[in-house]
Structures are given as C-alpha cells and as structure tokens.
C-alpha positions in Angstrom: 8.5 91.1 -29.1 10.3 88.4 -26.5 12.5 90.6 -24.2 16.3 90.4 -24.0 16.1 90.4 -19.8 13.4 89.2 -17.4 13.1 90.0 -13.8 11.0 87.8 -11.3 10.2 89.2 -8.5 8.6 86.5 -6.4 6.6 89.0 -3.6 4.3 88.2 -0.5 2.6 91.0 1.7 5.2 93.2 0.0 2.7 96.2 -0.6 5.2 98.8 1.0 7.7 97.6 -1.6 6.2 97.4 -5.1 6.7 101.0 -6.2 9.4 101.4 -4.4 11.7 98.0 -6.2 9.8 98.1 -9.2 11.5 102.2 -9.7 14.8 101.0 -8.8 15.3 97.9 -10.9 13.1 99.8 -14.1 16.1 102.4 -13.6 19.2 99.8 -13.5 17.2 97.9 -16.7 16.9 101.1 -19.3 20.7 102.2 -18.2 21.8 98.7 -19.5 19.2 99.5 -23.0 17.9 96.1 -23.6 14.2 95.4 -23.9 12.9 93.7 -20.5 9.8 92.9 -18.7 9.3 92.3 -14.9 7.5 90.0 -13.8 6.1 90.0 -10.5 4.5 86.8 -8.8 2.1 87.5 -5.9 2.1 84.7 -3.6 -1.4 84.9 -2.2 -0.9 88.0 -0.5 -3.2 89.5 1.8 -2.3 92.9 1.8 -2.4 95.1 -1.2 0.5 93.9 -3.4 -1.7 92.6 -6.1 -3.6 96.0 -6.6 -0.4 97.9 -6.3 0.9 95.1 -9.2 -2.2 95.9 -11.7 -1.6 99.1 -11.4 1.7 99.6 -12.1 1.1 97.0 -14.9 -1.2 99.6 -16.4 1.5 102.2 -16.3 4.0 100.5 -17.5 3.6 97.5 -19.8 6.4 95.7 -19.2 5.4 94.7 -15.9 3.9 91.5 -15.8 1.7 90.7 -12.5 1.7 87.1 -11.9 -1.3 86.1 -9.7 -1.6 82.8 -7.3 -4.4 81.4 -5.8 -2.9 81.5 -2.3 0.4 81.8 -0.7 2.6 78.1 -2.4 5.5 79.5 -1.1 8.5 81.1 -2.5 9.7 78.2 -4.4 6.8 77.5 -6.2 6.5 81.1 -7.0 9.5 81.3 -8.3 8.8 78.2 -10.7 5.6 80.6 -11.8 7.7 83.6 -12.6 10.2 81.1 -14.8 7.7 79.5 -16.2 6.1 82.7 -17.5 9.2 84.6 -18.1 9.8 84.8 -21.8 13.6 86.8 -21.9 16.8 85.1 -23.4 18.2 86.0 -19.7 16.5 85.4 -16.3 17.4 87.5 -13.4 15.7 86.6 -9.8 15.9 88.9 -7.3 13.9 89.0 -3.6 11.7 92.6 -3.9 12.7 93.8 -0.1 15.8 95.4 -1.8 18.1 93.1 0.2 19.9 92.0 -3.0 20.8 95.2 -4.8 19.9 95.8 -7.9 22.9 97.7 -8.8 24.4 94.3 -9.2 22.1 93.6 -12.5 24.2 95.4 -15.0 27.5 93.2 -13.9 25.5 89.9 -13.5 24.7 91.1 -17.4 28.0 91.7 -18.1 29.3 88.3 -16.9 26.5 86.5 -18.6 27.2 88.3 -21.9 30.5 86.9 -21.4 29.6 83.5 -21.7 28.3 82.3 -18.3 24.7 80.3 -17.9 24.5 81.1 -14.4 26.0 84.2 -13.0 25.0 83.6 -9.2 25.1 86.4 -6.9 27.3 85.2 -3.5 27.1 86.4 -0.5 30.1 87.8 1.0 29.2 88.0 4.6 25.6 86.7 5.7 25.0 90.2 7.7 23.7 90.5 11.2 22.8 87.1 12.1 23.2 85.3 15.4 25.9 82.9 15.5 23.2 79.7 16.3 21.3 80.8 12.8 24.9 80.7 11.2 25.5 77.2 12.5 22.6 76.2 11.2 23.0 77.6 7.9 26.6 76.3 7.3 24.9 73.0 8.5 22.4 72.6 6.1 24.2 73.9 3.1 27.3 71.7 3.9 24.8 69.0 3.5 23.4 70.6 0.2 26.5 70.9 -1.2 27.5 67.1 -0.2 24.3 66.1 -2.4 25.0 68.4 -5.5 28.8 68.1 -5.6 28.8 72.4 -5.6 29.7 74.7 -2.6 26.4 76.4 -1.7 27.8 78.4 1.8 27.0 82.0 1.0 25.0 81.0 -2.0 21.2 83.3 -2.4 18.4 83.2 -4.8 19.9 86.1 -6.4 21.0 84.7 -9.8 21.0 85.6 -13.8 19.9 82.2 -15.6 20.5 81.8 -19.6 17.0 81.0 -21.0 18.6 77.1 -21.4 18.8 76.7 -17.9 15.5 78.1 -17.8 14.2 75.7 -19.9 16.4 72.7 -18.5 14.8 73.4 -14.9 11.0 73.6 -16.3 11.9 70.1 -17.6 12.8 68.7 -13.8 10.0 66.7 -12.6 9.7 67.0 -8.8 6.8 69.4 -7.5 9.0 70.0 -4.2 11.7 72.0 -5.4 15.1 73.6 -3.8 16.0 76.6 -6.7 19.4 76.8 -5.2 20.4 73.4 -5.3 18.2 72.5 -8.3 20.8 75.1 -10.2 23.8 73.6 -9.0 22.4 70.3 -10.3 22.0 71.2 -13.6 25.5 73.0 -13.7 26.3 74.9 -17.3 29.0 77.8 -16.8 29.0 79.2 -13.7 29.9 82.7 -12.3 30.3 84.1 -9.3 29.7 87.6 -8.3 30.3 88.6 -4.3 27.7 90.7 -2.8 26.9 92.4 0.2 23.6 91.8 2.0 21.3 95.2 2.6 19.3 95.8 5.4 15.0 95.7 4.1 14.1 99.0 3.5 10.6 98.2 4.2 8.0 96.0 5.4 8.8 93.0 7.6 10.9 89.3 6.9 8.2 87.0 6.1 10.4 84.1 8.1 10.0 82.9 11.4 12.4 80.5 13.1 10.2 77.7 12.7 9.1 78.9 9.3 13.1 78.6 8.3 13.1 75.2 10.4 10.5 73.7 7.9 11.9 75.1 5.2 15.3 74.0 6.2 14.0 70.0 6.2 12.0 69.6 3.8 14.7 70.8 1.4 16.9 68.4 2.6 14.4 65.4 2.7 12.9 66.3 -0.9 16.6 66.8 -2.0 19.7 64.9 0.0 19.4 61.3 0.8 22.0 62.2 4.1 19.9 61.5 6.7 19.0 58.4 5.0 22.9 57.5 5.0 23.5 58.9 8.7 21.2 56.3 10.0 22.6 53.4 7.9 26.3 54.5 9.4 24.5 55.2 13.2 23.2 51.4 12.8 26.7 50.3 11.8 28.2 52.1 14.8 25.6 50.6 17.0 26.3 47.1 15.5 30.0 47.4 16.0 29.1 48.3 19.9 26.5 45.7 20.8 29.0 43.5 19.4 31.8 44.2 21.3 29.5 44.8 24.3 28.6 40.8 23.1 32.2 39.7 23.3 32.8 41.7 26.9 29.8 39.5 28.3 30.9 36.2 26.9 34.4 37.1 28.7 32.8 38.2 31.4 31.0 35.2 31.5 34.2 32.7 30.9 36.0 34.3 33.9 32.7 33.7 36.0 32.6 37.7 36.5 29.6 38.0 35.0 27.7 41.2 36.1 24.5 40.7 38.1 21.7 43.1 37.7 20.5 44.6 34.0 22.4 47.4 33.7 23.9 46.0 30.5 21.0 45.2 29.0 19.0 48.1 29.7 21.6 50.1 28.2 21.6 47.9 25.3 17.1 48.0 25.0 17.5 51.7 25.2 20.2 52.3 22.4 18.3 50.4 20.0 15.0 51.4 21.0 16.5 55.2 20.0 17.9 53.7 17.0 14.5 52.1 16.0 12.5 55.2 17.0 15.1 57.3 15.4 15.0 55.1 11.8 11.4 54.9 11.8 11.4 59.0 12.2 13.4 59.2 9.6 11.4 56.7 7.0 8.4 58.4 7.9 9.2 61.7 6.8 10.3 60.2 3.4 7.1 58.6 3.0 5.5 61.5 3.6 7.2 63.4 0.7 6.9 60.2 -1.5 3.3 60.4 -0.8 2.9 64.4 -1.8 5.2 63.4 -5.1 2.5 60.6 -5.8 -0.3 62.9 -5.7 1.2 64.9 -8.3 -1.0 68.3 -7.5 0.2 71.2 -9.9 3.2 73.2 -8.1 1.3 76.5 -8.7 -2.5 77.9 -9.6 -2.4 81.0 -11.0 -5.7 83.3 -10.5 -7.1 85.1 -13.5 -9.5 87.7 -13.6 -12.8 87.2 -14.9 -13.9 87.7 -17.9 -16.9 90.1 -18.7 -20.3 87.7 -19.2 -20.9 87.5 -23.3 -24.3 89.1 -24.4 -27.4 86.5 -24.0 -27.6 85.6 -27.9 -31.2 83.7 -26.9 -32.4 86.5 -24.9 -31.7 89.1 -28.1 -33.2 87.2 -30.5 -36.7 86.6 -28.7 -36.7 90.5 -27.9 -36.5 91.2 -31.7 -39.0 88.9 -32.6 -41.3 89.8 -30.2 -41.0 93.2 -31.8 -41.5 92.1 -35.4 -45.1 90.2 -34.0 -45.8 93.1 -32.2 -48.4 95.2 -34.2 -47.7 98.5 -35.3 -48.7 101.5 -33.4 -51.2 103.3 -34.4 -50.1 107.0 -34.7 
C-alpha cells in the first residue's frame, strides 16, 4: 500500500540519534493517523547508523533504510530518499532533532490545505557568530537574486506534494542546491516559522571550510552572479582606465606630464587583478561544466548480498554418481 506521508531522514555518523528521532517522529506520525514510512538514507557512515537502521527496519516495517556506497553528501542523499520515497506527501527533516518534529502535524495541516510546499522558516538562526551570519545573509541574498524567492531564514525542513517530488526527479543537473532547486520550481508555497533546537546528540558534521565549499559550489552550480560581478568589475575598470586615459592626454597637452611609472604600474596591476580575478572565476565554471559532462550517477546505493543459489551442476553429478554406484551388498 503507497503511504499517505514520507519522512527522509538524510543521516551521516548519526548512530547516537537513530532510536532516539526515529521514536519521536514515529510518535508525531500515528497521532496525525495516516499510513507513513520513514525512510532513512545513510550517507556512507562510518559509525553504526546503518546497523542501528536494519534493525529498527526489522522492528518496524515502515522504516525504510536507504544505503550509499559512501558519504555523496547531504544533497545527493536527499535526492536518494526522494527518489525512493513513495507517499503522496514528502516531509524532509535533518535527524539531529534540530527541526522539531512537533512541527509535522501543522506542515500537514497546511499542505492538506492546498499548499505544494509548506517550508519550515527559520525565525531566528540561533547561536551563531555574527561573521557566520554575514555570510549566510550573503550567500542567500545571492540565492534568492537567481531564483526570484527570498531564501534568508529558509532550512531543508520542508513538506513537498508528491508533484514537486516528481517535478524535481525530472531536473537534470547532478550538482544540486534542494533549497533553491524548490524555489525554482515554485507551486503553492507556505510558510511556517520555526525555532532552531539545540542537537541533542552527537556532533555537527560541518566545519567552516566544509560550509565554505558548500557555500560555493552552490552558488557556481546554481547563480550565474559571479559571472555578472566580473562583467560589471571590467566595466568599472574600463570606465577608469579611461578616464585615467583622458587625465594623461591632458596631462600631456599642458606639458605636465608625470615622470616616473606610477601611473602605469597602477594601471598593470589593476588589470593584472582583473585578469587573474576573471580567469579564477572561468576556471571554477569549467570545472563544474566538466563534472556535469561526465554525467556520473548522483547517488550508488549499496545492497546486501544475496545468498549464493544452489550449484544445479554439482547436484546433478552427485545423483548420478549415486544411480552408477552399485548397490551395497547387505
């Protein structure tokens, strides 16, 4: 029977969570009483989460453990648990507890209302240093700029009807950006504030440079800004060299001209930057264009093996071995 609900939990090195996120959101799920699954990616972990998964999934059949080869990273793990998921509604939720799953019944709620995507917003970001919130404004100002939506506060916490399921299994691109990939395909869109809890468990996955990466190549594989900064920084730098021209023909004219190379020193080095700065920029498309070309599957999932089937050959000359045998003589 296809569920009503799904859950994706997209997990990595999350063993001192499973039992304890898989209790909670089992108990939010039978208080709404719709048929669900959960289904739980494990992103190459390399502690016990994917035990702890197959054994809940043998208590409990409506937990689905979803296997990868190796750690993809959470975005392609959250393209396995869509792709698998099979309910008319789509919840995604991280499994350290910090989106709270007492949210699901009103996400539910808004969705059964009428809403696609009922998208859980963060009212406050929570204890975070004030460079990190920079940052963040930063490179969702310049998400948002791309996609035409606001993204500040925006999570991967979100309820997707299984039509916006389906319309982002259809996207192409192997480097994906969920958050912005859902603004870009719009449909009727809620909004639902939340507050952001402290893990209960276990330790952030993230590092600084980890969020750095993450940070760039979501805006390389998905905002063509940078591409447009450097076309208006080569404009601005066209407008100065010249009126730095025109200010050395005058110069010249008056027979004031400056002696020495200051000028065009400063002129090399501006456009050297620009150059260096351009090529930079070009480079790290190419790079991108260059993982798109090679068109590797976003995702491998690991599946156990199966039992060796019975040696057919080896049967057959046992048992007419025995029929050339002669009998035994009693």
């Amino acid at each position: 029977m296809i569920p009503r609900i799904s859950v994706v939990l997209p997990m990595y090195d999350e063993a001192a969570m499973v039992d304890r996120v898989l209790d909670v959101v089992s108990l939010e799920l039978q208080e709404l009483g719709h048929s669900y699954e959960i289904v739980c990616v494990d992103d190459g972990s390399r502690d016990a989460t994917g035990e702890l998964l197959d054994a809940a999934a043998r208590r409990d059949r409506r937990v689905v453990p979803v296997h990868l080869s190796r750690n993809f990273g959470k975005e392609a793990a959250l393209a396995a648990g869509l792709q698998v998921a099979r309910g008319r509604a789509v919840l995604v939720l991280d499994a350290d507890l910090q989106h709270p799953p007492d949210l699901i019944p009103t996400l539910v709620a808004r969705w059964e209302e009428g809403y696609d995507v009922v998208e859980a917003v963060k009212a406050d970001r929570g204890r975070e240093s004030w460079a990190y919130k920079a940052a963040a404004s930063l490179f969702y100002g310049l998400m948002g700029t791309h996609t035409g939506q606001r993204l500040s506060g925006s999570s991967d916490f979100k309820l997707l009807d299984r039509q916006v399921v389906d319309a982002l299994s259809e996207l192409p691109e192997h480097s994906r950006f969920f958050r912005g990939l859902v603004a870009w395909v719009g449909f009727r869109v809620a909004q639902v504030p939340f507050q952001v809890r402290d893990r209960e468990a276990g330790e952030t996955k993230w590092s600084v440079l980890g969020l750095a990466r993450y940070a760039l190549r979501n805006v390389v594989t998905f905002s063509a800004t940078p591409l447009r900064l450097v076309a208006w920084l080569g404009f601005v730098m066209l407008v100065f060299d010249g009126l730095l021209a025109v200010q050395t023909f005058w110069n010249w004219w008056r027979g004031a001209a400056v002696t020495g190379f200051s000028t065009v020193i400063l002129a090399v080095v501006g456009l050297g930057g620009l150059q260096l700065l351009s090529l930079g920029v070009v480079a790290v498309y190419l790079a991108q264009m260059y993982e798109e070309i090679k068109a590797r599957p976003v995702y491998l999932i690991r599946r156990e093996r199966p039992a060796d089937p019975p040696d057919l050959d080896r049967i057959l000359r046992e048992g007419a071995d025995r029929e050339r045998a002669p009998e035994r003589v009693r």
